[in-house]
C-alpha positions in Angstrom: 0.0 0.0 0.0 1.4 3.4 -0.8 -1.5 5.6 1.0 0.1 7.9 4.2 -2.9 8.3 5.7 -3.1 8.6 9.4 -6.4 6.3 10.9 -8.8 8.9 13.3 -7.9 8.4 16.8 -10.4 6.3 18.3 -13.9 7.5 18.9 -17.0 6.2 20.9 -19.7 7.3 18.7 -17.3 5.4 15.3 -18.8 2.0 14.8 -17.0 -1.1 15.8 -15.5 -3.7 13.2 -14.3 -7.6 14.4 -12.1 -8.9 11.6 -11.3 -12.3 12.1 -9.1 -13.8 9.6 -6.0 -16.0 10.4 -3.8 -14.6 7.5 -1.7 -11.7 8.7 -1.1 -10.0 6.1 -5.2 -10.2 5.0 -6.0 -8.8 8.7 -3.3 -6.1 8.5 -4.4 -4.5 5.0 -8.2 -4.5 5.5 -8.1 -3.6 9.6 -5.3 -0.2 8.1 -8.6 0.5 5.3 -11.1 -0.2 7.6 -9.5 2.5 10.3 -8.4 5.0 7.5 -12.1 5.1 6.2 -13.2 5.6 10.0 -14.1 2.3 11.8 -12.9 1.0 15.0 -11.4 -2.4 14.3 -10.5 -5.2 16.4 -8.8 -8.4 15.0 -8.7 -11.8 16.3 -6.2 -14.5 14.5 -8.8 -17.5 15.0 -12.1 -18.2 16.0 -11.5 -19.1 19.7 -9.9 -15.4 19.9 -13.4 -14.7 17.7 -15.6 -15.4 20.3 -13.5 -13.4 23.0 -13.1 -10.4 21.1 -16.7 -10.7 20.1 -17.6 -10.9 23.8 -15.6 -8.0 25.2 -15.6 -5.6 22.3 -19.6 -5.8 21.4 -19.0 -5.0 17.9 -21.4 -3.5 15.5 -20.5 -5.7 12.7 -18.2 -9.2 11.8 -15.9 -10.0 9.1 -15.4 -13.4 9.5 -13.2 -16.1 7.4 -14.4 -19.7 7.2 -11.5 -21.8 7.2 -9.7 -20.7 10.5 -7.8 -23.1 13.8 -9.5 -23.7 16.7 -13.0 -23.0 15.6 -13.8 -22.2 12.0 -16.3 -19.5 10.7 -19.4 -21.9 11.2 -18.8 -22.7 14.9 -18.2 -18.5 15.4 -21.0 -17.5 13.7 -23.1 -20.1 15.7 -21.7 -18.7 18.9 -22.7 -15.3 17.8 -25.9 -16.2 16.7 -26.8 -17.9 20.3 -27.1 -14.2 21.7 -26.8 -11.5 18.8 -28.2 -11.0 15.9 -25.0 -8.2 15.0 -24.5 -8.8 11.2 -22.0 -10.8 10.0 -20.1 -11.2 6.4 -18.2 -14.3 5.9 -15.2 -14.5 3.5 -14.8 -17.7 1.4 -13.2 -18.9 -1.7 -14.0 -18.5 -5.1 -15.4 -21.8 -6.0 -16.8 -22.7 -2.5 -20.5 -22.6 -3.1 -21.1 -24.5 -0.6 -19.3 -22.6 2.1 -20.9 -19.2 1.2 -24.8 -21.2 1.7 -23.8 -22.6 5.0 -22.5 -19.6 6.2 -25.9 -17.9 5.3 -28.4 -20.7 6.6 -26.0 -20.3 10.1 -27.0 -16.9 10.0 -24.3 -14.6 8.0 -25.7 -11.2 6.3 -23.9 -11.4 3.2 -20.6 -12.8 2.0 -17.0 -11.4 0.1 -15.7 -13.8 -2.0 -11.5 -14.0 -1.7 -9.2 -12.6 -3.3 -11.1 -9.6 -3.3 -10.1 -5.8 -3.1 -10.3 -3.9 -0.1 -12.8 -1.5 -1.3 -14.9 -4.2 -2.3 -15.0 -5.0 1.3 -15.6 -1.2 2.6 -18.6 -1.2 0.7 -20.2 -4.3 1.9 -19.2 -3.0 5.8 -21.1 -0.3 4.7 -24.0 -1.2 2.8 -24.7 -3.7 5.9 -24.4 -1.3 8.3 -26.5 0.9 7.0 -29.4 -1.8 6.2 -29.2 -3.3 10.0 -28.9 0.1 12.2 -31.7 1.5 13.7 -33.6 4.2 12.2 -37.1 5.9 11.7 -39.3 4.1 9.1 -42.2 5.7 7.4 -43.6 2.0 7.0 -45.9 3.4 4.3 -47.3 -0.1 3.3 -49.1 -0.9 0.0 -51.8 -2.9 -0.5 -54.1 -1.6 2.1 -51.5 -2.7 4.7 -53.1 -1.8 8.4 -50.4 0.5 9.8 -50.8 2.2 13.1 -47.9 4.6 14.0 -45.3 2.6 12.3 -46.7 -1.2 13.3 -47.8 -3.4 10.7 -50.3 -5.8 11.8 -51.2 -9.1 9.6 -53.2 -11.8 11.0 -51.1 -12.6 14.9 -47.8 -10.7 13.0 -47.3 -7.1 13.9 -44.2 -5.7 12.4 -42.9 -2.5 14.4 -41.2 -0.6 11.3 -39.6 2.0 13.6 -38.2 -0.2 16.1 -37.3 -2.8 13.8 -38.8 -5.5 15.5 -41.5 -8.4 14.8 -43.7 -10.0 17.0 -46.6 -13.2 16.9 -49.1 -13.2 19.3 -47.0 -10.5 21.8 -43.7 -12.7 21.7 -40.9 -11.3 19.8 -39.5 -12.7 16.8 -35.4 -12.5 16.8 -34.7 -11.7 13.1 -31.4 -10.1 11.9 -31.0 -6.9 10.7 -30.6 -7.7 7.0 -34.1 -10.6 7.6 -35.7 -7.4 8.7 -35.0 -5.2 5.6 -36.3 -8.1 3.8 -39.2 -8.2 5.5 -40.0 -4.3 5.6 -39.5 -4.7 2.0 -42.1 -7.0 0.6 -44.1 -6.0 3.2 -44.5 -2.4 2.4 -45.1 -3.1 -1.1 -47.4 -6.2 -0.4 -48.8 -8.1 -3.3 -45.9 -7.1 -5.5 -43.2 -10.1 -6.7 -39.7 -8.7 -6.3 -37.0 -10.3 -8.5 -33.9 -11.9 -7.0 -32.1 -9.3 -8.5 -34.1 -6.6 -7.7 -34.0 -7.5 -3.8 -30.4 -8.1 -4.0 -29.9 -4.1 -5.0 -33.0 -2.7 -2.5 -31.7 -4.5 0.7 -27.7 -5.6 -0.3 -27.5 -2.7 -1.8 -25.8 -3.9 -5.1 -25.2 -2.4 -8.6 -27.7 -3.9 -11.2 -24.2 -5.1 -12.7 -22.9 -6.6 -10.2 -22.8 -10.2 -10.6 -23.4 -12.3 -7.3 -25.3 -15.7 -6.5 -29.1 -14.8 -6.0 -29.0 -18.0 -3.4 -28.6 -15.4 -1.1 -31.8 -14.2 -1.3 -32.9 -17.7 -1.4 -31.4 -18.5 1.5 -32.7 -15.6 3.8 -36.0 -16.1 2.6 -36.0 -19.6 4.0 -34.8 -17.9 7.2 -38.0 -15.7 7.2 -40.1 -18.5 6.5 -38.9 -20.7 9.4 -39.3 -18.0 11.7 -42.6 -16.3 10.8 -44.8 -19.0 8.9 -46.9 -21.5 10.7 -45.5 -24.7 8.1 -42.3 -22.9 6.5 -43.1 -25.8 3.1 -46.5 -24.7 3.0 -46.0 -20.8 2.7 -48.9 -18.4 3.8 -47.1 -14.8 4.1 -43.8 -15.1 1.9 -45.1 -16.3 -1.1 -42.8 -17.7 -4.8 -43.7 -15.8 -7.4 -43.8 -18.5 -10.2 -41.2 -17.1 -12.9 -40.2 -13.9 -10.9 -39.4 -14.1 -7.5 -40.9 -13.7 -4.1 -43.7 -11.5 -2.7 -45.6 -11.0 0.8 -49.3 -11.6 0.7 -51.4 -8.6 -0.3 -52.3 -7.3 3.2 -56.2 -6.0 3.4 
């Protein structure tokens, strides 16, 4: 790297970054990018370290490899996912397929595939983060949604747009943040089938070029399913769209 840029001294209100990767040199590079652009980044060198750092620090967000000693990606992202629903990004190989759908049915947000750039990376830490924080929804809903002062009600689901949260029958749901955008999406425009495509650039924030497996969608769909439908293989709310994609049940 030629850049001589100094990284901001550290902050409390900067947002927190664990990057886990057992590769020096891979930690090195993207934890000096992920400072200079304005993070707070802590590393950890394999997942036992993972889990500590993940405990003490409280990150906002994890960049986690899959093939690590001690405990790979899949037994930290299970840890994580016992008590947190922080996001997580997982980087795997090229041609491991495999790897990037069970890191997704554990639980990760999204994925990197190596060797990548490190601004590839910045922009997924950033398109993540600002799809899971916290903010003020105007939850308009289509479809003649029934929305109350942000909450979305649809048989015993309420969905609490400003609060992120879901709930059945008063309990709360745990979804992740990136399930939740999901959700807010086809439920706000109920009735309407959303390509694979066109979910991947509303809630992963991707470029219409941008060439990526739609699984993911897939895969956090089936996430939705198994936490908000009554039989997840007999869909009532989070319908296929023969031919398109996926939809949420016109809400009247």
């Amino acid at each position: 790297m030629t850049e001589n840029l100094e990284a901001p001294a550290e902050n409390e209100d900067r947002q927190r970054i664990l990057l886990v990767d057992d590769e020096a040199s891979i930690r090195r590079i993207l934890e000096t990018r992920l400072k200079m652009v304005g993070y707070d980044v802590f590393t950890a060198a394999d997942g036992e370290e993972a889990v500590n750092a993940f405990n003490k620090h409280n990150p906002d967000l994890v960049v986690l490899d899959v093939m690590m000693p001690k405990m790979d990606g899949y037994g930290v992202t299970r840890e994580i996912r016992r008590t947190s629903d922080v996001p997580i990004i997982i980087l795997t190989a090229l041609g491991d397929v495999s790897e990037r759908i069970t890191g997704l049915e554990l639980g990760a947000d999204d994925y990197v595939i190596k060797p990548f750039s490190p601004k590839e990376l910045e922009a997924r830490v950033k398109a993540v983060l600002r799809r899971t924080n916290n903010r003020e929804s105007t939850g308009g809903g289509a479809g003649g949604s029934k929305v109350t002062k942000n909450v979305i009600t649809t048989g015993n689901i309420k969905i609490d747009t400003a609060r992120r949260q879901v709930y059945r029958k008063n309990e709360r749901i745990r979804l992740t943040g990136m399930e939740f955008s999901l959700l807010e999406l086809l439920v706000n425009n109920s009735g309407q089938a959303f390509s694979r495509n066109e979910i991947l650039q509303h809630v992963w924030a991707y470029p219409p070029d941008h060439r990526i497996d739609t699984r993911v969608v897939d895969v956090h769909i089936s996430r939705l399913r198994s936490k908000l439908e009554t039989d997840p293989v007999n869909p009532e709310l989070i319908l296929t769209a023969r031919g398109i994609g996926y939809m949420f049940q016109r809400i009247s």
